[in-house]
Each structure stands twice: as C-alpha cells, then as structure tokens.
C-alpha positions in Angstrom: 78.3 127.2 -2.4 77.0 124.3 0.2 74.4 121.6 -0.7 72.2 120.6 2.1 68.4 118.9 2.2 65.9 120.9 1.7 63.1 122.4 4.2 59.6 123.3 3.6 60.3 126.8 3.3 62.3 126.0 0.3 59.4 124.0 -1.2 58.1 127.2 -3.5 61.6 127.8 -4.5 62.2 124.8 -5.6 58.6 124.3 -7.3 59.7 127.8 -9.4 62.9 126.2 -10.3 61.7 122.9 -11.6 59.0 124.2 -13.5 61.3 126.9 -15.2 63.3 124.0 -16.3 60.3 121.7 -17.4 58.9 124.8 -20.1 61.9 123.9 -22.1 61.6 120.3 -21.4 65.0 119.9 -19.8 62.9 118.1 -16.9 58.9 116.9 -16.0 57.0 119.6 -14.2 55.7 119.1 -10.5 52.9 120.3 -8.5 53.5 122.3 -5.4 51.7 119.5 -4.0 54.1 116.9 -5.1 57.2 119.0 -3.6 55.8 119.2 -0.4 54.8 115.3 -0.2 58.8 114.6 -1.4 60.0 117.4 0.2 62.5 114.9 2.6 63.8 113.8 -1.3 65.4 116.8 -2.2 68.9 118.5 -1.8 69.5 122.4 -2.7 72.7 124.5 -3.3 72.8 127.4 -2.0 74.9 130.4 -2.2 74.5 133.6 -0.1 71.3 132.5 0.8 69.9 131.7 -2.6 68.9 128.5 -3.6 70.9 127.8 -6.7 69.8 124.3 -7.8 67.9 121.6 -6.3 68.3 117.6 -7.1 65.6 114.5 -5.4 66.7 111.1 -4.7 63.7 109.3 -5.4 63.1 105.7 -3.8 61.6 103.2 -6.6 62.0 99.7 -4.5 64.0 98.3 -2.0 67.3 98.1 -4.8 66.7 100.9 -6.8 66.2 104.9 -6.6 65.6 108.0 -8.7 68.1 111.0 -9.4 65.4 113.2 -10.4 64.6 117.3 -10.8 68.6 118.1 -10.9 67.8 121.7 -11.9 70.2 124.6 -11.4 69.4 128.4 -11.9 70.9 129.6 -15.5 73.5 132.0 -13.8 74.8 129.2 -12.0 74.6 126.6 -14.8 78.5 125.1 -16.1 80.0 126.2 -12.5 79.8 122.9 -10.8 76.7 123.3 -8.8 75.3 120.6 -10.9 77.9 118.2 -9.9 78.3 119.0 -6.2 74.0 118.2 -5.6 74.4 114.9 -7.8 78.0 114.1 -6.1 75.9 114.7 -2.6 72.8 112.4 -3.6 74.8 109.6 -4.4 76.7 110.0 -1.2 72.9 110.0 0.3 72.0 106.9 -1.6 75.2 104.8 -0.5 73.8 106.0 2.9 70.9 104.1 2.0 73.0 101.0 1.0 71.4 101.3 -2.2 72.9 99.0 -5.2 71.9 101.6 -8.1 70.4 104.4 -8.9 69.0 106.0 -12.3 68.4 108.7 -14.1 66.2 109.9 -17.3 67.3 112.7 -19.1 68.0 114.0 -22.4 71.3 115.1 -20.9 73.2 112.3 -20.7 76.9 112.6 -21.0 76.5 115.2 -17.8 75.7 111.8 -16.0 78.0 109.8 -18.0 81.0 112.3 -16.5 79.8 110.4 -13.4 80.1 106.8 -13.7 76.7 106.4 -15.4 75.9 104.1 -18.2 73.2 104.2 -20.7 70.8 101.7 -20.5 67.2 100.2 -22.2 64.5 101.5 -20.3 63.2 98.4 -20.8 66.0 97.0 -18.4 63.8 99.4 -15.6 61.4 97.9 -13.3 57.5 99.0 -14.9 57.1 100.9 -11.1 59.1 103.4 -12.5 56.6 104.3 -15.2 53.6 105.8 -13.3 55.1 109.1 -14.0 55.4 109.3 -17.2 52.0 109.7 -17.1 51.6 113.0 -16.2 54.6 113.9 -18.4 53.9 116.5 -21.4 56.1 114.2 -23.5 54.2 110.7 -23.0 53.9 108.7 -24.9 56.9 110.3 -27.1 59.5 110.2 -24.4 63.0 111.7 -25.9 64.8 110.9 -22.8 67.5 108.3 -22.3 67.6 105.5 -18.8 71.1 105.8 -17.8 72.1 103.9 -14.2 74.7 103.8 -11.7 76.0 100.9 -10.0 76.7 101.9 -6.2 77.9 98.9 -4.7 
C-alpha cells in the first residue's frame, strides 16, 4: 500500500468513496464538483492499483488547515491505511510550515492515537463554519473539533 496525491482521474473514485462514507454519517458529502476544485488537497492509498482511501488537507488561513474526507474502503478499514494517509498529510502540512491543523469527527480517539487533542469548536476561527452549511447534520452537529499542534 503507497499513499500519494491524487490526480483528476481519481476524482470519481474518490467522489464514490466519500459519499459512501457520508450515507452513514461517518463524513459530510461532496459534489463531484467540489472534488475536482480541491482535487490538489487530497492524498489516496492505493493498493494494486485500487484506491483504498483518500484523506484532504484543507487550507482554512495562513495558521490553520483541515484534515478532512479521511475515508478508507471497508475491506481496508483497521489495517493501517487510515494511519499511513493522515501520517502523510501531516507530513504535507509541516511542508507547509503550518502551526496546526484540525479535524471534526465523531471519531475521535482514531485522531487522539495521533497527538490530537479535543478541543471547543468555539476555540475554531468562524471561517471554518461555511461548511457546515451544506452538512445534513446542521444545525445538530454530533462531531467533536480535535487539533494538532505541528510546530
């Protein structure tokens, strides 16, 4: 299994996979449209060929990013694939000399594992919000604002 940044041919893959995961509310759902405008923000695993999982590094501001979509195929799920894309966004996002990044999830020891604490979402810049919006689950968001400090 290798992680590497996606292309545009993987767009529809990765728009299958997200959406998969969003019908049992695991993450928000995206347009094929929004995967190809933030098609540079995504990393896949890939095995054989196959895309196996996908994560996106999401820019909010100049001191703060996204871990968003981390979705991995159910065959593949509890087999590391998981760890290796968010192990490789971080890597990206120190690239970036980012000082944090964040995630909302209702999964949040997985990101704990990682050096993640749980935080207020109120302790999040209001940017952030625009996209809970177009979220099935506003305004009755069950996810919890973890962050990371990078540097």
């Amino acid at each position: 299994m290798k992680t590497r940044k996606a292309k545009l041919s993987d767009a529809k893959t990765i728009h299958n996979l997200i959406n998969a995961a969003a019908v049992t509310g695991a993450v928000m759902p995206r347009s094929l449209s929004e995967i190809y405008e933030s098609i540079r923000d995504f990393l896949v695993a890939e095995e054989n060929g196959k895309i196996t999982g996908c994560c996106s590094l999401h820019i909010a501001w100049e001191n703060l990013a996204e871990v968003r979509s981390l979705v991995i195929i159910p065959a593949q799920q509890k087999k590391g694939v998981g760890a290796k894309l968010l192990q490789a966004t971080l890597k990206e996002a120190k690239q970036l000399a980012l000082p944090k990044v964040f995630a909302l999830t209702n999964q949040p020891e997985f990101f704990q594992k990682y050096g993640f604490e749980r935080i207020s979402r109120k302790a999040l810049p209001h940017k952030i919000w625009g996209d809970c919006l177009k979220c099935p689950k506003f305004p009755k968001c069950d996810e919890v604002a973890l962050w990371k400090k990078l540097s």
